[in-house]
N, CA, C and O atoms as a GROMACS GRO file, in nm:
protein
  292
    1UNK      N    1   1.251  -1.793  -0.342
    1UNK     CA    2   1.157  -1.682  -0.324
    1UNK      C    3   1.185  -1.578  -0.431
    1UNK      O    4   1.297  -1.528  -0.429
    2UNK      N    5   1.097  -1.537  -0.525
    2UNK     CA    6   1.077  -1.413  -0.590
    2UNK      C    7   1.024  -1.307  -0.514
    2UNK      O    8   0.921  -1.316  -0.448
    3UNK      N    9   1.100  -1.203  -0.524
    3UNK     CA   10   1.071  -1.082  -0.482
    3UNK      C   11   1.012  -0.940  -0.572
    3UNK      O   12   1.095  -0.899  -0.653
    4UNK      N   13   0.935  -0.893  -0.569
    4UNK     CA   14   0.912  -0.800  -0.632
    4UNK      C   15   0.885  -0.674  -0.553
    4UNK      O   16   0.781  -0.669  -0.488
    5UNK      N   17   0.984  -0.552  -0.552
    5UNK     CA   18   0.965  -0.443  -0.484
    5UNK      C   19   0.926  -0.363  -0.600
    5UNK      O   20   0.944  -0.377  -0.721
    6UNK      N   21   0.854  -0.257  -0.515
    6UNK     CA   22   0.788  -0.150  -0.588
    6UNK      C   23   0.803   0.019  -0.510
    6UNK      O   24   0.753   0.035  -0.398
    7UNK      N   25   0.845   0.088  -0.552
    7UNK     CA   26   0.885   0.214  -0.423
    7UNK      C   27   0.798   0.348  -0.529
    7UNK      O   28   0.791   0.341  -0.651
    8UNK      N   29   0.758   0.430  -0.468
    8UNK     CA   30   0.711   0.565  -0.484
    8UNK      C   31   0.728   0.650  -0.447
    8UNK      O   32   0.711   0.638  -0.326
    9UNK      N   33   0.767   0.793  -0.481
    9UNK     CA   34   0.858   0.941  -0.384
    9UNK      C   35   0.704   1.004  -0.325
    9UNK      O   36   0.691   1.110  -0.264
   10UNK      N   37   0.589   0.903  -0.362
   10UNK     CA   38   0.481   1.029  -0.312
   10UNK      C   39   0.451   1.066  -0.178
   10UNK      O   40   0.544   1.047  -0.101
   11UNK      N   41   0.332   1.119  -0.123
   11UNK     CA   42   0.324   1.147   0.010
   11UNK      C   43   0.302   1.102   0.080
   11UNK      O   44   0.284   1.158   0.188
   12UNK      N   45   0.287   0.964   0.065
   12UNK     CA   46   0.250   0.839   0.179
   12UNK      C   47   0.116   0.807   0.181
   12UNK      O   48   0.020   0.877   0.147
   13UNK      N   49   0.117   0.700   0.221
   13UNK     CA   50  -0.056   0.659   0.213
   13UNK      C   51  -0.097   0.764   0.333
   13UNK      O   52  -0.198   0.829   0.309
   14UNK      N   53  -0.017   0.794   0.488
   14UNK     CA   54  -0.127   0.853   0.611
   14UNK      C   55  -0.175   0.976   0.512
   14UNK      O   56  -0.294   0.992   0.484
   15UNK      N   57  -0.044   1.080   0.450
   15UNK     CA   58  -0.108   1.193   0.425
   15UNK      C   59  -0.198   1.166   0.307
   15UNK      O   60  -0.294   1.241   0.293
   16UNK      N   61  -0.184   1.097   0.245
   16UNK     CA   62  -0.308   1.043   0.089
   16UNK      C   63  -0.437   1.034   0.156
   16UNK      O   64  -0.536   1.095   0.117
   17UNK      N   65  -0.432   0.937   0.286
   17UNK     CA   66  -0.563   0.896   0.354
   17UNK      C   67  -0.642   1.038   0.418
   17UNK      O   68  -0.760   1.070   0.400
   18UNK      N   69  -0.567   1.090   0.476
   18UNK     CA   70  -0.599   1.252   0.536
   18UNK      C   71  -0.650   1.363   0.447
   18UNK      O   72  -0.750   1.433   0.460
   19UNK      N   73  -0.557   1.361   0.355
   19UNK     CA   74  -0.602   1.439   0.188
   19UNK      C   75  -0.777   1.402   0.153
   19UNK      O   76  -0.870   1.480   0.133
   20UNK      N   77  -0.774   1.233   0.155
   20UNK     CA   78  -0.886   1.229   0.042
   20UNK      C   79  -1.021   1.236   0.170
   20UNK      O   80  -1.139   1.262   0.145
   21UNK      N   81  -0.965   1.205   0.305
   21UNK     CA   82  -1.077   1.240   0.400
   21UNK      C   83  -1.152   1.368   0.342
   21UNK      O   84  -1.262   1.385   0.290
   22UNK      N   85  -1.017   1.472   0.380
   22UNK     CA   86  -1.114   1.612   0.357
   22UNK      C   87  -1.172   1.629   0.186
   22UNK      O   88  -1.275   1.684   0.145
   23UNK      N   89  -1.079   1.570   0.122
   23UNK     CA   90  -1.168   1.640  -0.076
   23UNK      C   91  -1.247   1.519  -0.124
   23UNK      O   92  -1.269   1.512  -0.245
   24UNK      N   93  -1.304   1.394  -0.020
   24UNK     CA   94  -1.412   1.294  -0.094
   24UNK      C   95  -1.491   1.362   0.074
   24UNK      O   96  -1.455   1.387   0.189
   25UNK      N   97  -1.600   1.368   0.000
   25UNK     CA   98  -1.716   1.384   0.104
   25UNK      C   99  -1.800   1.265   0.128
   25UNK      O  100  -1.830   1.239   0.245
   26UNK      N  101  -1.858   1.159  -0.008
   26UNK     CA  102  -1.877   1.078   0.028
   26UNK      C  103  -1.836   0.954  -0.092
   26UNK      O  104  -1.920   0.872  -0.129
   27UNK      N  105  -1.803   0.955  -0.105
   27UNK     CA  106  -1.707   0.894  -0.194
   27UNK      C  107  -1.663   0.733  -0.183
   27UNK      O  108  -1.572   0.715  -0.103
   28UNK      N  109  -1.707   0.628  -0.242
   28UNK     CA  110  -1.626   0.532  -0.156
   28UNK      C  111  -1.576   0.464  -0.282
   28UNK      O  112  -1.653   0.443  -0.375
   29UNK      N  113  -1.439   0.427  -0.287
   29UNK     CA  114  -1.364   0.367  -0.394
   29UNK      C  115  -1.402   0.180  -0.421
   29UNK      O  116  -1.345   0.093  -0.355
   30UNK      N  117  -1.467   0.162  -0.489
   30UNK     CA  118  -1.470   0.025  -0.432
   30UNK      C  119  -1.374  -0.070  -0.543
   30UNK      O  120  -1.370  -0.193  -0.545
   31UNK      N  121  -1.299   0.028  -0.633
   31UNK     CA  122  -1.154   0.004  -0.666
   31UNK      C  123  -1.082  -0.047  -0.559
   31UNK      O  124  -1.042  -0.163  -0.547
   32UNK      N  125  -1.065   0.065  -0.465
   32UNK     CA  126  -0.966   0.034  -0.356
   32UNK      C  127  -1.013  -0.097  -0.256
   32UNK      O  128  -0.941  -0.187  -0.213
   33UNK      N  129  -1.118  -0.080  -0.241
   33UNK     CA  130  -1.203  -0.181  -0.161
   33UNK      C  131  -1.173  -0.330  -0.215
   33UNK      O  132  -1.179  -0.423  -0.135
   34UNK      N  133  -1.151  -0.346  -0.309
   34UNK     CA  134  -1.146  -0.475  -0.435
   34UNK      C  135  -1.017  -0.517  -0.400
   34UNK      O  136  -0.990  -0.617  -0.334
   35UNK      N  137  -0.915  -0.413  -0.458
   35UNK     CA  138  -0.788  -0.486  -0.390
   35UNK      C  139  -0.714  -0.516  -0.285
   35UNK      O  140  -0.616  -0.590  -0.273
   36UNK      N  141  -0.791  -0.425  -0.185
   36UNK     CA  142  -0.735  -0.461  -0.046
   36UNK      C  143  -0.835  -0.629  -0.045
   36UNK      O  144  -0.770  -0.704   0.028
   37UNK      N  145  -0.943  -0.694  -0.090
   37UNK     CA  146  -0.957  -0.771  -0.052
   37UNK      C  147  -0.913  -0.851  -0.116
   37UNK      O  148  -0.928  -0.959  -0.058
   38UNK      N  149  -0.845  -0.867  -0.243
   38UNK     CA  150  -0.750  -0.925  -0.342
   38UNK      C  151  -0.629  -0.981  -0.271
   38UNK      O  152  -0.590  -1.097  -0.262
   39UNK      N  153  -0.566  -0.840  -0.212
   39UNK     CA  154  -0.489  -0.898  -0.136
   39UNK      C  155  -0.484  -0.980   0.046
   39UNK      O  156  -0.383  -1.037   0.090
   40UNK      N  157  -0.556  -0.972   0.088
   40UNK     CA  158  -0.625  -1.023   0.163
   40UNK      C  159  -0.618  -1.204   0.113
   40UNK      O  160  -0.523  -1.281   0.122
   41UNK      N  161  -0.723  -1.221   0.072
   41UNK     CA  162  -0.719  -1.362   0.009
   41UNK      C  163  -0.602  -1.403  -0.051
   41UNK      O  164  -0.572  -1.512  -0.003
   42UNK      N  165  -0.488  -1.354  -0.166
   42UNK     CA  166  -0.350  -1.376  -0.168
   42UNK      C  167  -0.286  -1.382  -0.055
   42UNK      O  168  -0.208  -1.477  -0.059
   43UNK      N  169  -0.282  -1.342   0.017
   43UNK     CA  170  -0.217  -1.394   0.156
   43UNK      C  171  -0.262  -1.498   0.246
   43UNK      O  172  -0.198  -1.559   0.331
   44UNK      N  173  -0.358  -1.505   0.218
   44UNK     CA  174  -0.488  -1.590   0.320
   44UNK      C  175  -0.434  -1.743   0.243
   44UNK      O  176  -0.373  -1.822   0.316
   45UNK      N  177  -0.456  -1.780   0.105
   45UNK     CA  178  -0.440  -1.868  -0.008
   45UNK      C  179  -0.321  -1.927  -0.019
   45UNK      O  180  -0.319  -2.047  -0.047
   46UNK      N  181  -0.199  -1.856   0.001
   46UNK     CA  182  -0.039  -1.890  -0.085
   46UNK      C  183   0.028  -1.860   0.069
   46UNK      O  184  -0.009  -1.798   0.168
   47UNK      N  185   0.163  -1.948   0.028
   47UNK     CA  186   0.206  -1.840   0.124
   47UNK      C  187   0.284  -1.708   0.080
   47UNK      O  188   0.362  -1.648   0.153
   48UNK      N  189   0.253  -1.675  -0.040
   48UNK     CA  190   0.279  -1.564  -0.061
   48UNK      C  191   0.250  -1.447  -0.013
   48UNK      O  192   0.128  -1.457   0.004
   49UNK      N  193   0.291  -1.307   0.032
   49UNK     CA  194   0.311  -1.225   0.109
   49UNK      C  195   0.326  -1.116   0.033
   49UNK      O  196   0.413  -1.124  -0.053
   50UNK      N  197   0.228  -0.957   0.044
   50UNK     CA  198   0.273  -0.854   0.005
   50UNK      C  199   0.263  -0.782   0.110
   50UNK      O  200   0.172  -0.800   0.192
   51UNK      N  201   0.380  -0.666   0.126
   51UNK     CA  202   0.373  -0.589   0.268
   51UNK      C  203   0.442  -0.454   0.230
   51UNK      O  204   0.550  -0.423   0.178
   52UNK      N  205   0.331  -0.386   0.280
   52UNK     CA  206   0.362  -0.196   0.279
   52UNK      C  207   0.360  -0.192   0.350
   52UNK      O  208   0.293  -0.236   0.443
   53UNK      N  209   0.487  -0.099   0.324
   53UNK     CA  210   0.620  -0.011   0.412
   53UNK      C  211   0.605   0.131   0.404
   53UNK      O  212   0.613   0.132   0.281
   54UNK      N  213   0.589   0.257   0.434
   54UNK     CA  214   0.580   0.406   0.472
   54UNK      C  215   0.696   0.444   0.453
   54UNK      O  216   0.765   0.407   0.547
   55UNK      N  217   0.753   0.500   0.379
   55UNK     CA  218   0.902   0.578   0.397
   55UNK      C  219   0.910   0.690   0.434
   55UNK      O  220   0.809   0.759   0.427
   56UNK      N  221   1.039   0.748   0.488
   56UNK     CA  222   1.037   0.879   0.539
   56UNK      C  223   1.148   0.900   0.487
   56UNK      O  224   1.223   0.812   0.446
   57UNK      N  225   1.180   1.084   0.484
   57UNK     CA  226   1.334   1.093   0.515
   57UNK      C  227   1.363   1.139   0.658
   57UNK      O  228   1.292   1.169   0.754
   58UNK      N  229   1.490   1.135   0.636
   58UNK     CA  230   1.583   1.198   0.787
   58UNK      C  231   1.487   1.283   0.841
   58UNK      O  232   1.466   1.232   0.951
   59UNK      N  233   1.420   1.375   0.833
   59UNK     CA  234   1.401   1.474   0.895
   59UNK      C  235   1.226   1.363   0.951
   59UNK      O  236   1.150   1.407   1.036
   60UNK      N  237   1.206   1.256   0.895
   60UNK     CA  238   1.079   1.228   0.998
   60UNK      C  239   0.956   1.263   0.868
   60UNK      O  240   0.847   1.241   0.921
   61UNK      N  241   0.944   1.289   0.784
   61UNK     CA  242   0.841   1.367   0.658
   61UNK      C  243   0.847   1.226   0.602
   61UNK      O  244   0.941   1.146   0.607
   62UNK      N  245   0.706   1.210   0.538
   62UNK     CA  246   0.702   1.106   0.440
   62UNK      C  247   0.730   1.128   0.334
   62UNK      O  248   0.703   1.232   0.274
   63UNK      N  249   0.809   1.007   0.279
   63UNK     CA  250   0.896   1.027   0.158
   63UNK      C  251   0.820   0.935   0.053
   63UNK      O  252   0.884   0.902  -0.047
   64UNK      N  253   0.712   0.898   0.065
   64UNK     CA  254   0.682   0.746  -0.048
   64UNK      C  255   0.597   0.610   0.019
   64UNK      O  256   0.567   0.570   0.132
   65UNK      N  257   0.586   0.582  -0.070
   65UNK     CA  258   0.576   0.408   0.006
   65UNK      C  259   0.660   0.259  -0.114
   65UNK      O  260   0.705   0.284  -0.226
   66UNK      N  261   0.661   0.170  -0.072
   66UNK     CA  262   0.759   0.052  -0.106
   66UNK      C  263   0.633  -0.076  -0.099
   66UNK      O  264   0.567  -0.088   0.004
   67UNK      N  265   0.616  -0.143  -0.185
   67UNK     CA  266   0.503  -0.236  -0.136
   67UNK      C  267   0.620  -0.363  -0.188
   67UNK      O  268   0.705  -0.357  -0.277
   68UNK      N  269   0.594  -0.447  -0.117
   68UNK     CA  270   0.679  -0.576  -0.149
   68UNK      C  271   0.579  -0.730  -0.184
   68UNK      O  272   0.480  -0.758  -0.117
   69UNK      N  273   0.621  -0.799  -0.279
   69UNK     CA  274   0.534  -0.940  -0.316
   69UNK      C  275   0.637  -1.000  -0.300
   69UNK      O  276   0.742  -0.999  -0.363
   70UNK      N  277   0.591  -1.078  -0.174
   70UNK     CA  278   0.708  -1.252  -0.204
   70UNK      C  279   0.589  -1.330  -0.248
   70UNK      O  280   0.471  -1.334  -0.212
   71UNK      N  281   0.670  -1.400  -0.353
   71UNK     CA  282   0.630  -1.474  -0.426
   71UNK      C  283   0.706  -1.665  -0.425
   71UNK      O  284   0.798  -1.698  -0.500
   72UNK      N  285   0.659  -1.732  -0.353
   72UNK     CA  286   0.747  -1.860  -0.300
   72UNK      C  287   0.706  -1.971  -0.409
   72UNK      O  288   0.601  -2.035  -0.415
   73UNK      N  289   0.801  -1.975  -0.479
   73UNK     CA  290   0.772  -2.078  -0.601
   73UNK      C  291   0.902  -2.180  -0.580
   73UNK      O  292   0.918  -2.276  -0.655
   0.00000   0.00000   0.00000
């Protein structure tokens, strides 16, 4: 199994998702739309596996997110 992690200090996808609620009024990314179904079918297809994770720190605050690809070769 190949692994590929990926981590980010930003604000997490909930507060990203909450953010762009209120500053897109109508807005629809169909960037984002594309690769959620990208990945979708990569999982569906292989048994390869990507899976986001939410990080926090100690105190409970989002700290980032971590997206992981197994890759089974």
């Amino acid at each position: 199994v190949l692994v590929y992690t990926i981590e980010d200090n930003g604000i997490g996808r909930k507060k990203a998702a909450e953010l762009n609620a209120v500053n897109r009024l109508s807005h629809n990314s169909y960037g984002l739309q594309m690769s959620s179904e990208r990945i979708q079918l990569f999982n569906e297809k292989n048994e390869n596996t990507v899976v986001f994770t939410d990080l926090f720190d100690d105190q409970g605050a989002a700290a980032g997110t971590r997206v992981e690809i197994y890759l089974y070769v």
